[in-house]
Structures are given as C-alpha cells and as structure tokens.
KEKETOR-8080 format. One line per 5 residues: number of its first residue (from 0); their letters; for each residue z, x, y of N, C-alpha, C. Coordinates in Angstrom, 2 decimals, always signed. Layout:
REM residues N
NUM> a> Z/X/Y/Z/X/Y/Z/X/Y  ...;
//
This chain:
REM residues 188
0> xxxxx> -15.61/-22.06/-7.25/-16.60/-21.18/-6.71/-17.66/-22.03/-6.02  -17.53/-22.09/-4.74/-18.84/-23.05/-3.88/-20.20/-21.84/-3.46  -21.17/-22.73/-3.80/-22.33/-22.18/-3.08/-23.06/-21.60/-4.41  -22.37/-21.43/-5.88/-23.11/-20.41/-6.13/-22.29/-18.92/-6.95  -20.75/-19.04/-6.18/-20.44/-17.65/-6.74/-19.80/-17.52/-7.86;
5> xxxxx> -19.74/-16.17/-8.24/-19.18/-16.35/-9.55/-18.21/-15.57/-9.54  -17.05/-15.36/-10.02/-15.75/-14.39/-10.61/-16.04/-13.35/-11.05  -15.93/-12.07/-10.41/-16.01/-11.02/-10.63/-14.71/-10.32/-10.97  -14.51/-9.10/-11.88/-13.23/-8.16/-12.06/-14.07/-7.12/-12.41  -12.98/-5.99/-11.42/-13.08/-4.71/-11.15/-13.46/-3.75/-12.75;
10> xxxxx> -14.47/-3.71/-13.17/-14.77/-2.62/-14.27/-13.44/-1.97/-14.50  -13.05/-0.79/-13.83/-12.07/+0.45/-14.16/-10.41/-0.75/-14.57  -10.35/-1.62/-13.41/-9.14/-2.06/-13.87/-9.27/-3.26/-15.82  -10.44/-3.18/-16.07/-9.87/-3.78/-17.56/-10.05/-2.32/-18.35  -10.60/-1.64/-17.96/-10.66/-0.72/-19.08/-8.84/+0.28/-18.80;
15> xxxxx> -8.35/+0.00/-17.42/-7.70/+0.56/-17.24/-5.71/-0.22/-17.98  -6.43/-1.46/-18.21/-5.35/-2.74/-18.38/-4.69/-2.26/-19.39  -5.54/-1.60/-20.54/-4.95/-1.32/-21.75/-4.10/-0.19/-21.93  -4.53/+1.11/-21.09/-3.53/+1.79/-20.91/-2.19/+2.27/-21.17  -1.93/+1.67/-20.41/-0.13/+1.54/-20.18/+0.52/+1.15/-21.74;
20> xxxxx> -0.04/-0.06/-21.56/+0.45/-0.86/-23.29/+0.35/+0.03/-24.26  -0.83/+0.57/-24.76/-1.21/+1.23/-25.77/-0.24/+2.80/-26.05  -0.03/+3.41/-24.65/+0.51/+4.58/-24.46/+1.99/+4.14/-24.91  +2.62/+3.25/-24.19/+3.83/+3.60/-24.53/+4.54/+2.73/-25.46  +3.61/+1.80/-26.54/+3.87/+0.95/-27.40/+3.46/+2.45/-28.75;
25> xxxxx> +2.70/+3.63/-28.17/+2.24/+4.26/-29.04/+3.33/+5.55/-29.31  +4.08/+5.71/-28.30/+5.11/+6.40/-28.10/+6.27/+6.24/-28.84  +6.60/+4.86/-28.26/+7.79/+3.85/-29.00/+7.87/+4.09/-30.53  +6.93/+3.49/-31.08/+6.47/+3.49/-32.64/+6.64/+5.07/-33.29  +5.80/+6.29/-32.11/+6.38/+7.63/-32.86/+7.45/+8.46/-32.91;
30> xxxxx> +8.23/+7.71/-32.03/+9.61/+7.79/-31.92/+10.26/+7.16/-33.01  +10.37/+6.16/-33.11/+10.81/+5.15/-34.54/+10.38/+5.91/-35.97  +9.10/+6.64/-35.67/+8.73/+7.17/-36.95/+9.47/+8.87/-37.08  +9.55/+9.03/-35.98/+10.42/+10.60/-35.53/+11.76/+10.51/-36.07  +12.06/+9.01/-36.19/+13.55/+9.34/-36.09/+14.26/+9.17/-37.77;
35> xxxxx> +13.18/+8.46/-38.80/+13.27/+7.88/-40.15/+13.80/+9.40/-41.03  +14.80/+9.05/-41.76/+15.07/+10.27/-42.06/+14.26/+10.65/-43.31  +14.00/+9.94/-44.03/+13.35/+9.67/-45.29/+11.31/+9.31/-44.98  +10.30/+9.89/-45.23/+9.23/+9.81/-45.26/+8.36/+10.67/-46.24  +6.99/+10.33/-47.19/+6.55/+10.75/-48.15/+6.17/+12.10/-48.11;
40> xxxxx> +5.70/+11.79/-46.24/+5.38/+14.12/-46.45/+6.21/+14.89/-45.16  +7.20/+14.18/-44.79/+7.68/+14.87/-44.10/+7.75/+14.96/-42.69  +8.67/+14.73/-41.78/+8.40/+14.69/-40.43/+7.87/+16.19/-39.88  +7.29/+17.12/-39.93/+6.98/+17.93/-39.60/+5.54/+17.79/-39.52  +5.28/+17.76/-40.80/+3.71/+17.23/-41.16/+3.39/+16.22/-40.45;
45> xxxxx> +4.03/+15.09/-40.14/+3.67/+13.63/-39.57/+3.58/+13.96/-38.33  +4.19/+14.70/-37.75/+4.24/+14.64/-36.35/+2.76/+15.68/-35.83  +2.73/+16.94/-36.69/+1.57/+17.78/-36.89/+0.26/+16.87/-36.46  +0.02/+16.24/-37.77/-1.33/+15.16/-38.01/-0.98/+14.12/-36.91  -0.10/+13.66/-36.19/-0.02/+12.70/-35.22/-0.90/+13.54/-34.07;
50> xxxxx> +0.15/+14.92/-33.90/-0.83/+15.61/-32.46/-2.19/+15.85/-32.95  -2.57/+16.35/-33.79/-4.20/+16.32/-34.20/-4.90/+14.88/-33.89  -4.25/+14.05/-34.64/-5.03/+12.20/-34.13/-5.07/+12.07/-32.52  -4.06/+12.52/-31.93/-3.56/+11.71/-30.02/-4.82/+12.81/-29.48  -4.92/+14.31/-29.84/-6.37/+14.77/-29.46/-7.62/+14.09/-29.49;
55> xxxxx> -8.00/+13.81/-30.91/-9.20/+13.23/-31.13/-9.31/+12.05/-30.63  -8.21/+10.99/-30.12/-8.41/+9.84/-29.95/-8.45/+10.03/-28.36  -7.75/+11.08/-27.90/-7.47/+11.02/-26.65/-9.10/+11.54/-25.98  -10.24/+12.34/-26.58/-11.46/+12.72/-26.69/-12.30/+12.01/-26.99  -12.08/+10.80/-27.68/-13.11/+10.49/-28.18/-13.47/+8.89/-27.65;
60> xxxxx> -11.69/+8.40/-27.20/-12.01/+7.03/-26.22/-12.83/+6.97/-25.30  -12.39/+7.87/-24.12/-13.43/+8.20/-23.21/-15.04/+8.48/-23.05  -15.06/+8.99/-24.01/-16.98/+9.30/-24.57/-17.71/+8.05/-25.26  -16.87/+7.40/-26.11/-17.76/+6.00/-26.37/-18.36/+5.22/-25.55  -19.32/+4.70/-25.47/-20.21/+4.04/-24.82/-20.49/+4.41/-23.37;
65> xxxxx> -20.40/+5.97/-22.98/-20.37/+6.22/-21.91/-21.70/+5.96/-20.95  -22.82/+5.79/-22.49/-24.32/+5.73/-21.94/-24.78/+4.36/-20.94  -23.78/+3.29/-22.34/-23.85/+2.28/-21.48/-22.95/+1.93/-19.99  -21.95/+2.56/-20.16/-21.68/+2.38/-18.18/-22.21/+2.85/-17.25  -22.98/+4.13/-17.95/-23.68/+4.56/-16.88/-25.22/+3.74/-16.53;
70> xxxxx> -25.71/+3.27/-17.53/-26.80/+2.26/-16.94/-26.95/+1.37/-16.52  -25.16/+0.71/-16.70/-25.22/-0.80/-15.77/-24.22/+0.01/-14.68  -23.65/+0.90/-14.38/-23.50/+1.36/-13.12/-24.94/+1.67/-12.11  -25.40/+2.47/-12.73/-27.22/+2.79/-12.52/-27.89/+1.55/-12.10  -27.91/+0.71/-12.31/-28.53/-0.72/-12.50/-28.17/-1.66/-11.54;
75> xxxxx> -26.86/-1.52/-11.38/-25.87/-2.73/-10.52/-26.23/-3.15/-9.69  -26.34/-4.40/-9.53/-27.31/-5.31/-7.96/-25.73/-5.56/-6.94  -25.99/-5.54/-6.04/-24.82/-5.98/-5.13/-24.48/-7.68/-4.93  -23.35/-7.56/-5.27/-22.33/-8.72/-5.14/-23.10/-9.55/-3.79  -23.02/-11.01/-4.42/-23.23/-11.97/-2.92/-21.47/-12.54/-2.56;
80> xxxxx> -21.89/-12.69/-0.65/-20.85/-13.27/-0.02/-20.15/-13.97/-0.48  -20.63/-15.21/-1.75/-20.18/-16.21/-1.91/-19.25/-15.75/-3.27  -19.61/-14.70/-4.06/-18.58/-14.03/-5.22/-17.34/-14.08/-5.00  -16.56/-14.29/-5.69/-14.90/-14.37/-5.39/-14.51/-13.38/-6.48  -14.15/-11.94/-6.08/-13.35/-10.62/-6.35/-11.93/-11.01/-7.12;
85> xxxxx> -11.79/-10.70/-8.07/-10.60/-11.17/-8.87/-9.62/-10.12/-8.48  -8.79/-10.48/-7.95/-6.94/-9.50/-7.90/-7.01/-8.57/-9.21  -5.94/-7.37/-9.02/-6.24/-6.20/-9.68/-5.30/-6.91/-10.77  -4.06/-7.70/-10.23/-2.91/-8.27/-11.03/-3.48/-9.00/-12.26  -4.07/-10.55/-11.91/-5.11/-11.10/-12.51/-5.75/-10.36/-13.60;
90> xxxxx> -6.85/-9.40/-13.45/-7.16/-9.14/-14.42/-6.56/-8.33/-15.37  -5.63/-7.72/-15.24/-4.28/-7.03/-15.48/-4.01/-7.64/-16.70  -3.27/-9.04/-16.53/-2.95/-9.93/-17.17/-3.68/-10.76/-17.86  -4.74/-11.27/-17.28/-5.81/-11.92/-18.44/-6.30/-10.71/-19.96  -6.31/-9.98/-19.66/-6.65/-8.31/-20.56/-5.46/-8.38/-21.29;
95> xxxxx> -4.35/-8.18/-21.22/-2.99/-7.72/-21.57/-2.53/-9.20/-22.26  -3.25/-10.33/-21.97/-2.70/-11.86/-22.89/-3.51/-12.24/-23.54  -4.95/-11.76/-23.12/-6.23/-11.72/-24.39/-5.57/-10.59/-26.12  -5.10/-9.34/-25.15/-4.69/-8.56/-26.55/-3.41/-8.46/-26.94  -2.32/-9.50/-26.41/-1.15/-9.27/-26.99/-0.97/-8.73/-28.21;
100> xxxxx> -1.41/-10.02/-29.33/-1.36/-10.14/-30.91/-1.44/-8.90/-31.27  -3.09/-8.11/-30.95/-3.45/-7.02/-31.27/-2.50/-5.53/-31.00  -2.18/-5.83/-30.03/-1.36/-4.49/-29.43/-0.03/-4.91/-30.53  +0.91/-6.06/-30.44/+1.62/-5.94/-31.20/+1.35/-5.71/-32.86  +0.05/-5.93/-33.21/+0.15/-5.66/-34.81/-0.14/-4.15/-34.67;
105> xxxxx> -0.94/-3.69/-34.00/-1.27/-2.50/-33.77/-0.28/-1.40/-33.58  +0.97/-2.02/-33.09/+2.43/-1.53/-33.05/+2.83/-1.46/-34.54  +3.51/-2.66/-35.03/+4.07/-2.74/-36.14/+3.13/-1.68/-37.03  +1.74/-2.08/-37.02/+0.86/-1.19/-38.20/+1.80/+0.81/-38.03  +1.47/+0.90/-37.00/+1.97/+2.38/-36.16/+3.27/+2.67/-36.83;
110> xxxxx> +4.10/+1.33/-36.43/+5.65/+1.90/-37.14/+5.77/+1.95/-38.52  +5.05/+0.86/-39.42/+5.12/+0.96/-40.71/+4.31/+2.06/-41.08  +3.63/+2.94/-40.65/+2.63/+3.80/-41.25/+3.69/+5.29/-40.91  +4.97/+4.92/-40.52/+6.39/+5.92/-40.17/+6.51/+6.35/-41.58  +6.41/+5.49/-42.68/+6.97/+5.93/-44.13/+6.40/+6.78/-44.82;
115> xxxxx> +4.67/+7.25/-44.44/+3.97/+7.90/-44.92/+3.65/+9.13/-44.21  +3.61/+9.08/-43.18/+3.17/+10.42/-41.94/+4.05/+9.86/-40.41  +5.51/+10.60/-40.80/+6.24/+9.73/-39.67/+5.44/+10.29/-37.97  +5.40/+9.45/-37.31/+5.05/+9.59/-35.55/+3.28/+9.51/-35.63  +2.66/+9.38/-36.62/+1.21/+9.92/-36.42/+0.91/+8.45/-36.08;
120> xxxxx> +0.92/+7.69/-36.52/+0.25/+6.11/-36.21/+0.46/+6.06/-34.82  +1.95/+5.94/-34.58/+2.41/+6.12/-33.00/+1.39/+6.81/-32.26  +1.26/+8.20/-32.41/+0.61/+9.23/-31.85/-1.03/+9.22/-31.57  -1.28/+8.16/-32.74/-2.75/+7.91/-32.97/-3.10/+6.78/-31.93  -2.04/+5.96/-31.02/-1.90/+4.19/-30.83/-1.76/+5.06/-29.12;
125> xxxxx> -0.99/+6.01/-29.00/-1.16/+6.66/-27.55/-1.95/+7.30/-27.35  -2.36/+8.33/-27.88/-3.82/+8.77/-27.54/-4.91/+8.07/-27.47  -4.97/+6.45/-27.68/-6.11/+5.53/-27.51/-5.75/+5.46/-25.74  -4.59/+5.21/-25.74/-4.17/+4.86/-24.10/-4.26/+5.63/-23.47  -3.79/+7.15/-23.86/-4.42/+7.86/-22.74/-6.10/+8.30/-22.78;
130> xxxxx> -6.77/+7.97/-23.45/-8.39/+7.90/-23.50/-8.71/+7.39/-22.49  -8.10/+5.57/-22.53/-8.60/+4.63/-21.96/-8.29/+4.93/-20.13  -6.91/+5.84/-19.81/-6.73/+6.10/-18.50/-7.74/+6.99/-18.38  -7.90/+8.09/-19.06/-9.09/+9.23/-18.58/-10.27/+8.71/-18.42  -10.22/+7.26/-19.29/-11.88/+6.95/-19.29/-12.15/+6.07/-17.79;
135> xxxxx> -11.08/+5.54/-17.36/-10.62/+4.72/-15.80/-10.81/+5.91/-15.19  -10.39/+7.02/-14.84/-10.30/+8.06/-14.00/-11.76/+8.75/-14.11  -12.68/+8.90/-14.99/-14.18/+9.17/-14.82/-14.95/+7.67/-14.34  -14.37/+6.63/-14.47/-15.73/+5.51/-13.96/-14.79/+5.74/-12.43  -13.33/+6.06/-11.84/-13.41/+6.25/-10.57/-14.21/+7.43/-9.89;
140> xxxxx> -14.44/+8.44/-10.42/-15.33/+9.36/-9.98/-16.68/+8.78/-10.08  -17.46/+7.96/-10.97/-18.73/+7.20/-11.04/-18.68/+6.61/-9.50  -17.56/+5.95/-9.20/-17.85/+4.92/-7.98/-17.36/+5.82/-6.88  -16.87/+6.78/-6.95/-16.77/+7.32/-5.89/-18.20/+8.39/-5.42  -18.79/+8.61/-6.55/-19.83/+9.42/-6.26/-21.28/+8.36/-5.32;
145> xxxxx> -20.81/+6.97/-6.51/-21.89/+6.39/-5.80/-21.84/+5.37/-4.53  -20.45/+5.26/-4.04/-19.95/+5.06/-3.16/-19.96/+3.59/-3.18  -19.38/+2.90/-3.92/-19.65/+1.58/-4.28/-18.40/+0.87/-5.83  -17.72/+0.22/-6.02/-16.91/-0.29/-6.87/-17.73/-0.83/-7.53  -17.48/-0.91/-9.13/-18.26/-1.61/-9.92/-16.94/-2.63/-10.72;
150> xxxxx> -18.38/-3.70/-10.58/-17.46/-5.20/-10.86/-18.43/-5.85/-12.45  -17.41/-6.65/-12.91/-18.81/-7.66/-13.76/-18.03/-9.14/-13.72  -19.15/-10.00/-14.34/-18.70/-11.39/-14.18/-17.41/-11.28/-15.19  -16.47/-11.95/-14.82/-15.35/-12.70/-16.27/-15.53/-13.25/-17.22  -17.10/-14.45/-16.73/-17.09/-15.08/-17.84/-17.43/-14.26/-19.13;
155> xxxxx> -17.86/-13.16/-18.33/-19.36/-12.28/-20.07/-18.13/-11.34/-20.72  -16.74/-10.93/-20.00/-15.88/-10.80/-20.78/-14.49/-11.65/-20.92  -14.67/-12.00/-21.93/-13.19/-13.01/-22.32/-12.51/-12.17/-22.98  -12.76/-11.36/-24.01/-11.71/-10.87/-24.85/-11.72/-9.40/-23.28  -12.39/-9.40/-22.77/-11.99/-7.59/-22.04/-12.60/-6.56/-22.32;
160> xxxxx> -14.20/-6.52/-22.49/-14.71/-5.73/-22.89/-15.94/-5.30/-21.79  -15.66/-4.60/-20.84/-16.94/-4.41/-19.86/-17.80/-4.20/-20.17  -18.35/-3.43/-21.06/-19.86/-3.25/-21.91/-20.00/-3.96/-23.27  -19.39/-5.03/-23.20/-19.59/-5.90/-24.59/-20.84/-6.53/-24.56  -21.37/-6.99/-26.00/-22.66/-7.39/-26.18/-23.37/-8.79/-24.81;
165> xxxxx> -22.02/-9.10/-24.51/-22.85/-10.60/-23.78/-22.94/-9.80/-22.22  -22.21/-8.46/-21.56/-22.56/-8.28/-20.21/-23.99/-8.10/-20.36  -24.82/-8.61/-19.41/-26.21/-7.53/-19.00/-26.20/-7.03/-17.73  -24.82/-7.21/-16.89/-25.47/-5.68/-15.74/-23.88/-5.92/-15.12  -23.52/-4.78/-14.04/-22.64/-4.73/-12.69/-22.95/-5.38/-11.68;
170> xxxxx> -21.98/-5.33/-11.22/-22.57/-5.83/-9.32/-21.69/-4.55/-8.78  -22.25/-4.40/-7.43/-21.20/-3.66/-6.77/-20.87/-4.13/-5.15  -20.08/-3.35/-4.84/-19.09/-4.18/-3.14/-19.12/-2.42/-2.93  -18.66/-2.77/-1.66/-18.13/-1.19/-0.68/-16.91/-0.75/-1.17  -16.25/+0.45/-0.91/-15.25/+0.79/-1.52/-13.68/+0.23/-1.45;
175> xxxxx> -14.21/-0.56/-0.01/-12.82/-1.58/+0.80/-12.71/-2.51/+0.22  -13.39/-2.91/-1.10/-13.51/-4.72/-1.10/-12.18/-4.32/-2.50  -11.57/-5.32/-2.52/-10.83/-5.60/-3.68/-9.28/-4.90/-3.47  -8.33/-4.88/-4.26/-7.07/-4.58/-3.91/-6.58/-3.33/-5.23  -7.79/-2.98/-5.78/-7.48/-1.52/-6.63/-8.34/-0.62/-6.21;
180> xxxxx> -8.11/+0.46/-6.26/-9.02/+2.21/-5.58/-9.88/+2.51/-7.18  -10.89/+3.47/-6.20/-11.51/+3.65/-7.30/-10.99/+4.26/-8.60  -11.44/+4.07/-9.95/-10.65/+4.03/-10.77/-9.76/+2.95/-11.27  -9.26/+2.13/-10.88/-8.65/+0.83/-10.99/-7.13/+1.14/-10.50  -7.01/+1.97/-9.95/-5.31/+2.07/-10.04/-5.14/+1.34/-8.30;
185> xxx> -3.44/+0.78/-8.52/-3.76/-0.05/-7.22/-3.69/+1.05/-5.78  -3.81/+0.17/-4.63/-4.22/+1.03/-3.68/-2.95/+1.15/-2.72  -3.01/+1.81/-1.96/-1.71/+2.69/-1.43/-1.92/+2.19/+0.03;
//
C-alpha cells in the first residue's frame, strides 16, 4: 500500500461470506439427522423444533447489532485514492479460512445433536445462514438508499467481524467501485 492506503473489504460481502457455508453445511447435517432411524424423541418432533429454531435464527441474525451498522454506515468518511478495494473473491476466502474449524465443529455439533432432536441442530446451523443472507440483502438496501458501498479496513477485522470491538467507522466509494453489487453478491 504506497502513499498511505490501507485495505479495505466490502461490509455486505463478509457478512455475506458465511452464508452459503452455514446454509448448506446446516442442511447437510439435517438431512443426516432426518435420515437416523433411531433418535430419543423422535423425528417428527426433531424436525418440528428444528423449523421453530431456522425461524428464530433466521429473525434474529439479521436484527443483531443492526444499531451498530447503521451508525458506522451513518458515520462513514469516504475512501482515499490511494485505498486498495479488496476483490469480492479475496474476502470470500479470507472469512471462509478464518472460520473453517468453526463451521466444521459447528457441523459435527449439528449432526451429533441428530440423536436427541433429529434435523434441529442442522435446521438451527441454516437458519443462521439464511439470517446472515437477509442480513447482506438489508445492508444492500442501506447502500443503495445511500448511494454509496460500505467498506472497512481488514486489518480491524481478522477473524470477520464488521462491527467487532476493534472497527471504529466505514469508508465509502460510489456504487461502481469494487467487483460485488450492493449487498455483496457478485455483479452481473
């Protein structure tokens, strides 16, 4: 980085990174638990309390810390020339190799929790993922309203957390800059 700039990644695409993984690692697992013929209360019940969990989780991802994106969206100073915009791929992958471990124990936990309430762990592990897309699909309406992409430095997230304790603000670019649309999904 000469002059000064620093590494920026697209807000929507880390919150959006987890997604995919979570959904269909959460699927997988309630399938595996769907399919056990033997469980303590029953696949009917398990699958029941699974759709009750993929609601609440699928409600309740999205609403956490919504206060804080909206004040460092609110807040955001604009990106200098000299910033270098991180690829949608890139941060994709830095997100997705920061949480391997996690997603996979977070799996196994899902499938082993098949013996007690088969599909609900599963069910509980996808409805985080689809939170996390709905919660990408409201910060693309944020930047589309305010007509501007919101970015933060890399360094202030390592593990992948856009509103984690060490960010203190956004930057933002025009809606052309970067190679994902608002929302983080890539661009067409």
């Amino acid at each position: 980085m000469g002059r000064g700039g620093q590494a920026l990644a697209r807000v929507a695409v880390i919150v959006r990174a987890g997604a995919a993984p979570l959904l269909w690692f959460g699927l997988l697992a309630a399938g595996l638990g769907a399919a056990l013929p033997v469980s303590l209360t029953g696949r009917r019940i398990g699958l029941l309390a699974g759709a009750a969990l993929f609601l609440v989780a699928a409600v309740a991802v999205p609403v956490t810390r919504r206060r804080r994106y909206t004040h460092f969206a609110g807040a955001a100073s604009r990106a200098a020339k000299a910033d270098f915009l991180q690829d949608r791929s890139v941060t994709v992958r830095a997100w997705r190799r920061a949480w391997r471990w996690w997603l996979l124990l977070g799996f196994a936990a899902a499938a082993g929790s098949a013996f007690a309430l088969p599909g609900a762990g599963g069910l509980l592990m996808a409805g985080a993922g689809a939170g996390l897309w709905l919660k990408s699909a409201w910060l693309g309406r944020v930047e589309r309203a305010a007509d501007a992409l919101l970015w933060v430095r890399t360094d202030w997230v390592p593990r992948g957390a856009p509103v984690g304790k060490r960010v203190r603000g956004f930057r933002t670019t025009g809606l052309g800059a970067g190679d994902a649309a608002p929302g983080g999904a890539r661009r067409r």
